[in-house]
N, C-alpha and C positions, 0 to 999 in steps of 0.2 A: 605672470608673476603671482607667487602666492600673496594674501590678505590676510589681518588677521585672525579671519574665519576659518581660513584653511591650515590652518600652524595646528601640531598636534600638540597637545599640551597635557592632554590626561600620562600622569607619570609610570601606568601599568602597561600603557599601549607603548609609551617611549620606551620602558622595558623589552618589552616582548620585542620590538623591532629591532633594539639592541643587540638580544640574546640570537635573532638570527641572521646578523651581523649583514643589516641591512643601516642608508644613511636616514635617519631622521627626516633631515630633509628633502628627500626625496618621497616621503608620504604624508597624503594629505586627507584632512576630514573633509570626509563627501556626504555625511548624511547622520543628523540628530537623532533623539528619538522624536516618534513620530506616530501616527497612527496606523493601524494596521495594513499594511500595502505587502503583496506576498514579495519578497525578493528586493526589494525598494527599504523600507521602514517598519519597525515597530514599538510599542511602548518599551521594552524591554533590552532594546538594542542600537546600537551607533556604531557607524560604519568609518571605515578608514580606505584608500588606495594608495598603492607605491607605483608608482612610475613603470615599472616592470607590469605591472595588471595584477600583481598578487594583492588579493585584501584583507581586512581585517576585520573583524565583527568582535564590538563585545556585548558580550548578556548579563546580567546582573538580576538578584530576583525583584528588584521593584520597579514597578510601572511609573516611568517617570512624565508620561503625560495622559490624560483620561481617552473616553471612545473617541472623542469629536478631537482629538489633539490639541488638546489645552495644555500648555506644560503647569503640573500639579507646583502648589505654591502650601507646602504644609507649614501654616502659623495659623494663630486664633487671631481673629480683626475684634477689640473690644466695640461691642454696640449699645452699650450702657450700663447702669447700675448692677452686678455680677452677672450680664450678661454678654455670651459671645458668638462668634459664629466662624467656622473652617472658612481659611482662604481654598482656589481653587484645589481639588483635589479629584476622587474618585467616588466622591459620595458627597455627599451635604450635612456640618456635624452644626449643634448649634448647641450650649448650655444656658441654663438660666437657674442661677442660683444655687443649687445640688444636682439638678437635674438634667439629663445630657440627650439630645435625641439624634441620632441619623437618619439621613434619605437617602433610599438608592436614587442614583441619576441614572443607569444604563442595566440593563438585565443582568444577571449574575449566576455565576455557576449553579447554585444551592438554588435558584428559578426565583430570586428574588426580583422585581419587576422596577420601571421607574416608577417612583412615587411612595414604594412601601417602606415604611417607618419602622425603627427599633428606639422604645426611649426608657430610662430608668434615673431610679432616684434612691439610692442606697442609703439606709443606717447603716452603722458600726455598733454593734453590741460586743459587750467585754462583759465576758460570763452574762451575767442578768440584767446587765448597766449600759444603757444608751450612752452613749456618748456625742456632745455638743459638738458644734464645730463652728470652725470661722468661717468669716467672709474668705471668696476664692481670689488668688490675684495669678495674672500672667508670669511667669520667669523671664528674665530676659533671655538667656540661655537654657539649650538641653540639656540637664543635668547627666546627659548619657554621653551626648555629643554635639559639643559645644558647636559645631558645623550649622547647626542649627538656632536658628531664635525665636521667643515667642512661643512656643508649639507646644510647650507646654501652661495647663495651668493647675495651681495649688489650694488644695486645702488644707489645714490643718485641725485635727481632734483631741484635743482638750493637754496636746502636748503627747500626747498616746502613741500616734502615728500623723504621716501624711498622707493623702488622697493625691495623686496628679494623674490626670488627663495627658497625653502626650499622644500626638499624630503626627509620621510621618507619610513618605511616597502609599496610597493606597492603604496603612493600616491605622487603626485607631486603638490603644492599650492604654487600661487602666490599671494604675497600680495603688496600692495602699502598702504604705514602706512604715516596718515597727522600725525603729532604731534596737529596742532592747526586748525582751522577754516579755510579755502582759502577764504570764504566771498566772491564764487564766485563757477559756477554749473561745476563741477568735470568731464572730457571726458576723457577714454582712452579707447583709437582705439589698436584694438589688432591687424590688417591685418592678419589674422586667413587664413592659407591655412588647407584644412584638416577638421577631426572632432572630438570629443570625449573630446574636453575641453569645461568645463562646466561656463557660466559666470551669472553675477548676482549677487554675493553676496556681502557683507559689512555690517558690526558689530562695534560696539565700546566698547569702555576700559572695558563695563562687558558684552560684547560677545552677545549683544542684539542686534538681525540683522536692518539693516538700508533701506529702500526703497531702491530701483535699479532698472533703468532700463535699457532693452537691445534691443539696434537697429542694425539690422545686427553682425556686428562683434567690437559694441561699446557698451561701460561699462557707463552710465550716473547715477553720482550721484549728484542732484537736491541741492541749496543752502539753498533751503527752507525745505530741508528734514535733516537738519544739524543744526535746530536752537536749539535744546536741548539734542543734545545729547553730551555721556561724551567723550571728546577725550585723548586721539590717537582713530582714526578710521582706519578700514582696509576695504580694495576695492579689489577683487582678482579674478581672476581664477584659475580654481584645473583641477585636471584631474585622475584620478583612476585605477590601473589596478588589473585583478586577476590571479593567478594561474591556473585559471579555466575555461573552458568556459559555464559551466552550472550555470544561475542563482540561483540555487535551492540552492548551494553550496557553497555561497555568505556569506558575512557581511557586515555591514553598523551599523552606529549610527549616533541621530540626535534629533531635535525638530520639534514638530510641533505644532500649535496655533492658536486659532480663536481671533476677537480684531477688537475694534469698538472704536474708540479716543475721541466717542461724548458721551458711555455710552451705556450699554443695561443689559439687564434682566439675572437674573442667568440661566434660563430655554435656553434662547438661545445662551449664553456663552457658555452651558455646551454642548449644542445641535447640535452648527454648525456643519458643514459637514468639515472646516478645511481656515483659510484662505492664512496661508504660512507656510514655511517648511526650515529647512538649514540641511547640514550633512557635512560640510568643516571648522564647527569651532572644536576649542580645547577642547569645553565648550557645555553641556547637560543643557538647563535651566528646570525646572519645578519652574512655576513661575505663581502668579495673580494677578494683578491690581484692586485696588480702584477706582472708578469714586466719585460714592457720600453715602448716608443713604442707596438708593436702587438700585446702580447698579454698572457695573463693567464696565472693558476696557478689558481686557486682560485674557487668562489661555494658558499656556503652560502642554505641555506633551511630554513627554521621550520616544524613541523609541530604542533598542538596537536589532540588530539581530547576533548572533552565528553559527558560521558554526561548528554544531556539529557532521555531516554526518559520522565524521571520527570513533566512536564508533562503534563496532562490531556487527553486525545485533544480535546476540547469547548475549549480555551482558543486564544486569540486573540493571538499575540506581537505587538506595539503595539512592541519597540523589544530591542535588545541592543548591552552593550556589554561589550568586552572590554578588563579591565585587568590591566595587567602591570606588575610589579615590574622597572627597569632594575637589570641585574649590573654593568656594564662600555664602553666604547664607545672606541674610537680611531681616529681621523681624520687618517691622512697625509697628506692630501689635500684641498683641499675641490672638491668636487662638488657640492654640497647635497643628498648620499645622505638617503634616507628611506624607510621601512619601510610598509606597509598590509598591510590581511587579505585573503587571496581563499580561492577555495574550495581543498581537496585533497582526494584519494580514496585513504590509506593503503591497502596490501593485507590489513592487519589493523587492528583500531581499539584491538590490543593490542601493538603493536611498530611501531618504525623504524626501516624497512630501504631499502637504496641505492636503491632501486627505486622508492623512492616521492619522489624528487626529482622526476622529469617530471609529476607529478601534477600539480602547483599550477595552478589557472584563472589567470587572466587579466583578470576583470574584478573592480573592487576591492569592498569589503563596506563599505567607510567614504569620505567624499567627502575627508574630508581627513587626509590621511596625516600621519606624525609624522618632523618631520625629524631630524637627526642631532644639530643645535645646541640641541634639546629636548628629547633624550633623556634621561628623569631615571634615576639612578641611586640615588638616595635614598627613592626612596618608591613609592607605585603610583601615582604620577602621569601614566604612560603609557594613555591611555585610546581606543581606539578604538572610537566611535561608529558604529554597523551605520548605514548606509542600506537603501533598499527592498529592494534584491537581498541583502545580509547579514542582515535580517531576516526573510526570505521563505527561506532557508538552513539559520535553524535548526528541529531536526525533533523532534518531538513524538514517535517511535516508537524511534528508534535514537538512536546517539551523533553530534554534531555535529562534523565533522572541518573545520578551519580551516589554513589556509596564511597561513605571514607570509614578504615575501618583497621585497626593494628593487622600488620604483617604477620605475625604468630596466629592472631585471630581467621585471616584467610588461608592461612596456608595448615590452620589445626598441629598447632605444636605449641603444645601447654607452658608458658615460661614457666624459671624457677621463682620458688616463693618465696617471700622476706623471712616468715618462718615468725610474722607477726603480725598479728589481728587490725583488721581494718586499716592497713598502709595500703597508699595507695599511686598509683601512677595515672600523670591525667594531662593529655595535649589539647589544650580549648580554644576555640578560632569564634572572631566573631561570626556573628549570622548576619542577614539581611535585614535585621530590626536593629541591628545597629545603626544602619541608614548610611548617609553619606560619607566617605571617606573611609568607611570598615567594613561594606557588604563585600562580600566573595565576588570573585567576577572569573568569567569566563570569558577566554581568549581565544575567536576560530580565523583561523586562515585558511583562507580557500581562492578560486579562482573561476570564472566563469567565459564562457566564450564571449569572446572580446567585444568591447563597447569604446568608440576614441573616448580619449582624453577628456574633449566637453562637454561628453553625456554626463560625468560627473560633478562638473563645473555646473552644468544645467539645475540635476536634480541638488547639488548642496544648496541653491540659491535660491529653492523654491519655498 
């Protein structure tokens, strides 16, 4: 008799089991995440079985317990007068005052070791003007997703902007949010001891990244680089850890995009080699700009990689699907624009960088793409169902790297133009910094030669 350990209850897996008009009840959760065991557990994955012996794995890109299989607990535990310190996590985060420091606890991709520190203590300069700031306080809720409590904490500068700290599964991101325009070029000096925090980035109110640039251990966002875009803007540094120390073993999600503000040809839009890249927003854009009758600004493309490694060398993938949570979507145009998965080959299977724009295949991983006019934005209703070649794709040894990317765009056939300047069409899903309740997830069924019934009773209860 099932327990209520064994009841399924995550609503994408009820999905999936649904859509292939299997009973519910008749499959059961046989294994959490965990730590790395090949074919058994991993951070990144939870297992299901049906009665028949077909199983279920899903992946998702965050490590939801550390090396030692601690399950991560991301909130700040206050330890005194403005200081705090990370519950369990993937690292060890602690602030005090302004100042914020990390510890690796497990070795890490980039060869960071246990024990080495990254710590810093940022001003806010507006033009040639320091800017005060307040005492910090915890939120009770993630102002991203409320799923979460604590996790974040606040500063505020003289009314100017916000500063907050926010940590979820394995990532840590800083943001500095303008509400309005400063009407004046944006400096924040991080005095950065250390390494492995990543700077550069800023996006506005629909997560479309903002020029940055970075001079030593400063954040400069340009006045002139702020004349049209939509605010709040966020300004930040992130930082990232894994479970793991092998890249191979990895996940990441992100964007990446070629884009020319003056206009250019579909042939070299579609062609470039890549011009930038982010993977620390909340938000996946696939998206393309209008210029004029004959040309374009802008194409984006979606990158997602899975750490699927955790699958059994002996198991047999019988099906996957990949669902996504819609963020956003707008349609100046109608085209009957629509999204599918192909393959991509990141340079790293732990970052997104401009370069890995030219990656994306060509031949699609699902037979029927998802159009524009179905793009849900409410729930994970976005589901792409692998065919033979998308099934045959994912890998039982390393991490699953996936491209999403419009259907015109892989199959090179130039849509028609609005025949007006800077319209735009744009399908946005969240990312894995969304966190809980909005990360992507991946759905594998497969099969392995057979184990009874109470090997899996065994290993859930261990």
């Amino acid at each position: 008799m099932k327990t209520n350990l064994d009841i399924v209850t995550d609503p994408i897996v009820i999905k999936e089991i649904t859509r292939q008009r299997l009973n519910v009840d008749d499959v059961t959760f046989i294994q959490d995440y965990g730590p790395r065991i090949k074919g058994v557990s991993s951070p990144y994955m939870k297992r299901y079985q049906h009665s028949s012996g077909r199983q279920f794995a899903v992946f998702s890109g965050l490590p939801m317990v550390n090396h030692v299989g601690k399950r991560v607990n991301p909130l700040w535990l206050n330890t005194g007068s403005q200081s705090y310190k990370s519950g369990d996590n993937q690292f060890i985060a602690s602030v005090v005052v302004e100042k914020i420091e990390i510890e690796t606890i497990n070795e890490q991709p980039d060869g960071k070791q246990p024990g080495d520190k990254v710590t810093w203590n940022p001003e806010l300069w507006i033009g040639n003007k320091l800017i005060p700031v307040s005492k910090s306080r915890i939120l009770a809720l993630d102002p991203v997703n409320s799923y979460y409590i604590r996790n974040t904490i606040e500063w505020d500068y003289g009314g100017i902007c916000k500063r907050r700290i926010r940590i979820i599964e394995g990532r840590i991101r800083e943001w500095w949010i303008f509400e309005v325009n400063p009407k004046q070029d944006i400096h924040i000096k991080h005095n950065l001891i250390g390494s492995g925090v990543k700077l550069g980035t800023a996006y506005d109110a629909l997560e479309h990244y903002i020029p940055t640039t970075v001079i030593g251990d400063e954040e400069i966002v340009y006045t002139t680089d702020l004349a049209n875009v939509e605010f709040p803007i966020h300004i930040g540094a992130s930082a990232t850890y894994y479970p793991d120390a092998s890249p191979e073993t990895s996940s990441v999600d992100g964007d990446c995009w070629a884009e020319d503000l003056n206009g250019d040809s579909w042939a070299n839009i579609r062609g470039h080699p890549g011009d930038g890249a982010g993977d620390t927003s909340v938000a996946i854009s696939n998206m393309f700009k209008d210029y004029d009758a004959d040309e374009w600004t802008s194409l984006l493309r979606g990158i997602m990689v899975f750490d699927t490694s955790g699958l059994a060398d002996d198991a047999t993938v019988t099906g996957a699907t990949l669902s996504i949570y819609g963020r956003y979507k707008q349609e100046d145009w109608d085209i009957n624009a629509a999204l599918n998965v192909y393959s991509s080959a990141p340079a790293t299977p732990t970052a997104v960088v401009a370069g890995d724009y030219d990656s994306l295949g060509t031949t699609a991983y699902c037979d029927t793409p998802i159009l524009m006019d179905n793009w849900d934005i409410t729930d994970y209703n976005n589901n792409f169902v692998f065919n033979a070649t998308g099934i045959a794709a994912v890998s039982k040894t390393v991490a699953t790297p996936l491209g999403i990317r419009f259907t015109f765009d892989a199959e090179n056939s130039e849509p028609a133009h609005s025949g007006t300047i800077y319209k735009r069409n744009e399908m946005q899903s969240w990312s894995a910094d969304g966190g809980a309740s909005y990360k992507p997830k991946l759905i594998v069924t497969y099969t392995t030669p057979g184990n009874p019934w109470w090997y899996y009773q065994l290993i859930r209860r261990q």
